[in-house]
N, C-alpha and C positions, 0 to 999 in steps of 0.2 A: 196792661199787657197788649191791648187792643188797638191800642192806639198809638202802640210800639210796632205794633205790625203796620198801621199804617203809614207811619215814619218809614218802614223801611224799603216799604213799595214807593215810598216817593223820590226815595233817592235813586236817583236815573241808574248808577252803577250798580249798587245793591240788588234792585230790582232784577236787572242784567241777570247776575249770580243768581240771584232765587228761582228767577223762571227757568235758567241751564240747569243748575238742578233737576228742576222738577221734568222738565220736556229728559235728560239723563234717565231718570226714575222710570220713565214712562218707557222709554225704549227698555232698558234692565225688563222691567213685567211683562213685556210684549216679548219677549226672548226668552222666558220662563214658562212661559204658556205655548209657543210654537213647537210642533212635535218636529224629533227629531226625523231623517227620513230611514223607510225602513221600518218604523214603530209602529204598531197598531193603532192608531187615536182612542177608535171605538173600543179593544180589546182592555186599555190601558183605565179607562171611566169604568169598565167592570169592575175591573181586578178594583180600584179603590174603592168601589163601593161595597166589594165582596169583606174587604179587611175592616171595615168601618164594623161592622160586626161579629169580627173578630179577635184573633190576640195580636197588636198591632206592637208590642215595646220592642224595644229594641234599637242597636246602633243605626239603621237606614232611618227610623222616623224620626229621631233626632237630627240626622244629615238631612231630612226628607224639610225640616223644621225651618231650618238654616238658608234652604233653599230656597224657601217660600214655597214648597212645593212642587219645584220644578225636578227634585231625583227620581221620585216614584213617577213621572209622565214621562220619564226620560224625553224631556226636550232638549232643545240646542243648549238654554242655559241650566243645565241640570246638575253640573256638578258647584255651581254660583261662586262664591267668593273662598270657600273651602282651600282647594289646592294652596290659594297665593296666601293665606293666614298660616297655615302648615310650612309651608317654605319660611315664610319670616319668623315664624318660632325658631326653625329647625337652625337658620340661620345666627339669629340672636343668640344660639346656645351655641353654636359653633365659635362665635365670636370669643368665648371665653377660652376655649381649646387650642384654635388655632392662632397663633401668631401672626401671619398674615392679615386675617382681616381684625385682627385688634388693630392692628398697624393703620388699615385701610380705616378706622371707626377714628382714631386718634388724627386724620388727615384732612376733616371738616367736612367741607360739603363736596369736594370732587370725592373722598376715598367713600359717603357714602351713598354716592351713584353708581359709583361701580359694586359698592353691595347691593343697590337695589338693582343692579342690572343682572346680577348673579343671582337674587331673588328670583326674577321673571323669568331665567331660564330652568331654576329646578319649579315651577310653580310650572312649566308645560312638561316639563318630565314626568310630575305628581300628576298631572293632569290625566297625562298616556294612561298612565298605569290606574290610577281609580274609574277612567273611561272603561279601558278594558273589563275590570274587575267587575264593572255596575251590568255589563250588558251580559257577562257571562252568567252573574248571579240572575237578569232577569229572563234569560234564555233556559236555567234550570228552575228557575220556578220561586228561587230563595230568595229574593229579593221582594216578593211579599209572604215568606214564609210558608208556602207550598198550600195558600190557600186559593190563587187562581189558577191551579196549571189546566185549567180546561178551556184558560185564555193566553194564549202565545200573545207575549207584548213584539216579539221579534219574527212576526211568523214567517214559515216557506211559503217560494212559490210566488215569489216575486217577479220569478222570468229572469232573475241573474243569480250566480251562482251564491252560496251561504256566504263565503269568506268573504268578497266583495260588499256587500250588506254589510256585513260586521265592521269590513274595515273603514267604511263610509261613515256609520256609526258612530265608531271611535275618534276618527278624524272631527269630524261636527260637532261631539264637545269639547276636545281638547281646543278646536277652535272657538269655542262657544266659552271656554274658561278664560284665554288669552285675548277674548274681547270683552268680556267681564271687566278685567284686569286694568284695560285700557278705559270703562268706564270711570271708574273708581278713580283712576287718576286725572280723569278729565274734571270731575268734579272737585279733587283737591287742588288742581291747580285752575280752575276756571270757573267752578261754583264754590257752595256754602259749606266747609264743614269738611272732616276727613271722610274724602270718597270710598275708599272697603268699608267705613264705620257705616255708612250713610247707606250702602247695598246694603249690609246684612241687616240695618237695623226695617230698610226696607222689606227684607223676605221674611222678619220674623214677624213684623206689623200686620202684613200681608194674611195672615194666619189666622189672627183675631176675630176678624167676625163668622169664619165658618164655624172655629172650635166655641167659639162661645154659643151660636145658634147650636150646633150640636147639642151640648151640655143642655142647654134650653130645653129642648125638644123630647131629649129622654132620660132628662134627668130632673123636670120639675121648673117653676117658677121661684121655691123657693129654695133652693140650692143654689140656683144662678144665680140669683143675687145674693146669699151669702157668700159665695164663689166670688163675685164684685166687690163684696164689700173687706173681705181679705184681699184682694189686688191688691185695691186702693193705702189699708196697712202696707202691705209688704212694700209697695214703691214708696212712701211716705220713709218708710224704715231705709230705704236702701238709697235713697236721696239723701237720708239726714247722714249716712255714714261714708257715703260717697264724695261727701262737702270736708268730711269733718280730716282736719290736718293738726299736725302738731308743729308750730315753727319756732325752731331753734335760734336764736335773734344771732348775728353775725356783727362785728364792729373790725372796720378798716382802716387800719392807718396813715394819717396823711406823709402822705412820698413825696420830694421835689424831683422830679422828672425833666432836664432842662429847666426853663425860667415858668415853669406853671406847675403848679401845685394838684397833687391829685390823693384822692381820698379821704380819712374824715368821714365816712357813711357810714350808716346803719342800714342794714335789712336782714333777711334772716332767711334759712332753711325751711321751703316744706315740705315735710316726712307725712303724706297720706297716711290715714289709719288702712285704707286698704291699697297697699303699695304695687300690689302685684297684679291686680283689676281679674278678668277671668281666666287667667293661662293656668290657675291649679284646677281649676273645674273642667278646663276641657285634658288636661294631662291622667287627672284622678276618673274622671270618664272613660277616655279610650283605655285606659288598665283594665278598669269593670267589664268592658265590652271583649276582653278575649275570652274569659271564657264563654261566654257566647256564643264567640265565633270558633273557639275549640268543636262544642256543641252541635255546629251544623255539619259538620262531617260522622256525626253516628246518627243510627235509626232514632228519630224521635221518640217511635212510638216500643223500640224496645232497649231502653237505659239502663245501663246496670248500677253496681250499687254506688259506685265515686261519681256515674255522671251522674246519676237521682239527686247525689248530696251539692254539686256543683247547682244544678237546676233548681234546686229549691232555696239555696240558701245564697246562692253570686249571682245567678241570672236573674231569679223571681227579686223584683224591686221592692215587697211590703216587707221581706222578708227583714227583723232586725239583724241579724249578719250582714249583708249589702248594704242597708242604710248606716251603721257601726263601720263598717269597711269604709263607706264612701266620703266619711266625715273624716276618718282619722288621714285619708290620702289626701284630702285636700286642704286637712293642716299641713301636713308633710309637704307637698307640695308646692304652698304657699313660703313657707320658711326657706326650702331649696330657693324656688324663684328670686325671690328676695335678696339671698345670698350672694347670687351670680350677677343681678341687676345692679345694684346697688353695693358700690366700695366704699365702706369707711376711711381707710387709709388711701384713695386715692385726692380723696373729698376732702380732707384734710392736707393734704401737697397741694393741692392747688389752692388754698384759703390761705396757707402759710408761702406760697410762693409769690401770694399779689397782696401778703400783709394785711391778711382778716382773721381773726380770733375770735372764740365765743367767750364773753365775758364770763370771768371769774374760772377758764379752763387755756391753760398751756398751750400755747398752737405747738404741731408733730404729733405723737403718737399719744399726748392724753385726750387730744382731740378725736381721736380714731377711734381710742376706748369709749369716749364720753359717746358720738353719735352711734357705733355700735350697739352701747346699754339702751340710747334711748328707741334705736330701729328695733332690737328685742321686745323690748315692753308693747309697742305699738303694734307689731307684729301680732302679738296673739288674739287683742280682739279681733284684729283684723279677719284672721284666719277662722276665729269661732261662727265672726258675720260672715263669711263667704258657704262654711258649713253648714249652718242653719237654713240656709236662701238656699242654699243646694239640694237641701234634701226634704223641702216644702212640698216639691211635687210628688214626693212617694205618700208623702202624707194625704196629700188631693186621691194619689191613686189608691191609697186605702179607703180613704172616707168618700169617695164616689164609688168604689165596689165593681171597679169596672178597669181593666187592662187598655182600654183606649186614649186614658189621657194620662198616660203617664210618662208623654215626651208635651203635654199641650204648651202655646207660648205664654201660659201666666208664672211661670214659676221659675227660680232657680235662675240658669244661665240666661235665658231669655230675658228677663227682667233685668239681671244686670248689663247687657246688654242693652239693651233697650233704654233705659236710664242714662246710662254713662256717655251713649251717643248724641242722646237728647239734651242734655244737659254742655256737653261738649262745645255741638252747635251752636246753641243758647247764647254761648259763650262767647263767639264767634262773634255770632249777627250782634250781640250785648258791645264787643271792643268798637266794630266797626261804626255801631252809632254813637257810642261816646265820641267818636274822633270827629264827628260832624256836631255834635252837642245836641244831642237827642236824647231824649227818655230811653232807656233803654229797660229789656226785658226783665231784670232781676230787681227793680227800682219797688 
């Protein structure tokens, strides 16, 4: 592997790609750290240090997670790669609704330009509107849970008037999103690897050595590394299930097409065990997170009896209700996703329109049934691994005894996350040194 890396620092182009990346990378964390203007710097190193001994769960530290840190500083890059993933969801599920951009999706590479250009404009809409939301929540205080309000991260007294501050505010990170945006792309079309994969997996890497020194510090020498030595399983586990495919072998007919002969092949369908990657766990999440957010509109400190049972049993994460809750959503989840992503019956028109059939299965509609059966069966483990990985970290945030790491980056979405980019890439820098006849990384 070592000496794959060194192969691929030789090759003059490669090299090219791997440093733009990385000088990418550098500018992204340099923009995640620069305070926004108008923000307290000083007030804002409080307020985090005030929560770190606090009760920290919650939808911002998870956002806060994704960020690398950069929502709770509210810097320029504070809202990170968030908005423009939320729009390509949002987008991807519209696709099946609307007819237009099914149309536009069926059109190649120009109809999807024009969807990713329809992307980048609701991803500064999303922008406005979470800009807004973050500064208003950090201006009352709830944006760390009403545990620094003796530190205005937005304070008066600036010598210009409130709205103007705000609006300066809001404008720097919607700007601050739609040059994220522009990162991301620059790395997929000029460096290594998908550039929104390559940010996030950035801001959640970014995280690792604070939350693990934490864990250290007040939670033991031997917990931390048994904390290690479960990483080490669960990415082992989540790589082995991340690889694992089922392919459905395909045989294609030889056609005379004018005076040349075509087809005659073999190759075959691969159906992932986990087909849907993390879009049920960030769907199954934000469900968990309203009542939450129901929540911060009453008195904390006087709940009656529906909020008490919300609070203990949807909000509180050890609780088995929320961990039960959160596993059966992101079966459910997972199975929707899948449904919508993935057509049997469109997958079979096209195999029987260019004369390919799965042996020993009818091409048309027994084909449709047959990959159908076999996307069902696949689908559930899939779905039980995504549930298990997901709700490891409550289990950390039981058996650490403590509210503070119960968004930390070892667990759950983060891990697969983190895996599935790395591996991605891998995969990448792996094709482009075959092509030159290099050892490559998976050898």
């Amino acid at each position: 592997m070592l000496s794959a890396f060194v192969s691929a620092f030789r090759t003059p182009d490669l090299r090219k790609k791997l440093l733009f990346t990385v000088a990418i990378i550098a500018v992204y964390r340099l923009g995640a750290t620069l305070p926004s203007p108008g923000v307290s710097y000083g007030n804002v190193q409080k307020c985090i240090e005030a929560t770190k001994a606090g009760d920290t769960s919650g939808v911002f530290q998870l956002l806060n997670l994704f960020s690398g840190g950069a929502l709770l500083s509210l810097s320029v890059f504070a809202l990170g790669i968030m908005p423009y993933i939320t729009a390509s969801i949002i987008l991807q599920l519209l696709t099946v609704v609307i007819p237009r951009l099914e149309q536009l999706r069926k059109e190649g590479q120009a109809g999807q330009a024009k969807i990713t250009q329809y992307t980048r404009y609701l991803t500064l809409g999303l922008g406005i509107l979470q800009a807004s939301a973050f500064v208003a929540l950090a201006r009352s205080g709830q944006l760390f849970n009403g545990l620094c309000d003796q530190f205005p991260i937005v304070p008066d007294g600036t010598g210009l008037p409130t709205w103007i501050t705000l609006a300066t505010l809001v404008i720097t990170m919607t700007a601050g999103t739609g040059v994220v945006m522009w990162l991301g792309e620059l790395i997929t079309d000029r460096g290594v690897g998908n550039g929104m994969s390559v940010l996030i997996f950035t801001s959640i890497a970014a995280r690792l050595p604070g939350e693990g020194y934490t864990i250290l510090q007040s939670k033991g020498t031997t917990k931390f590394i048994l904390v290690l030595v479960l990483v080490l399983l669960i990415i082992t586990a989540v790589v082995y299930i991340e690889q694992a495919q089922r392919r459905i072998p395909v045989q294609y007919a030889k056609r005379m097409i004018g005076r040349r002969m075509y087809g005659g092949t073999s190759t075959y369908i691969p159906l992932k065990v986990n087909q849907a990657g993390v879009i049920p766990i960030i769907f199954a999440s934000s469900l968990l997170y309203l009542p939450q957010l129901v929540l911060q509109f009453f008195d904390q400190n006087n709940l009656n009896g529906w909020q008490l049972w919300l609070q203990n049993n949807l909000v509180n994460a050890a609780s088995p209700a929320h961990i039960a809750l959160y596993f059966l959503l992101i079966i459910f989840f997972t199975y929707f996703y899948v449904s919508i992503t993935f057509n049997p019956t469109e997958v079979a028109d096209n195999m029987k329109k260019y004369g390919g059939f799965v042996p020993g299965i009818r091409p048309g509609k027994p084909t449709a049934e047959y990959l159908d059966f076999i996307l069902s069966r696949i689908t559930l483990p899939g779905a039980m691994y995504l549930g298990l990985v997901s709700v490891l970290p409550n289990f950390f945030f039981i058996w650490l005894d403590t509210q503070q790491y119960q968004n930390f980056p070892f667990g759950g979405t983060a891990v697969l996350i983190m895996v599935g980019v790395g591996l991605e890439t891998v995969k990448q820098i792996e094709s482009q040194l075959m092509q030159r006849n290099y050892e490559g990384f998976l050898r």
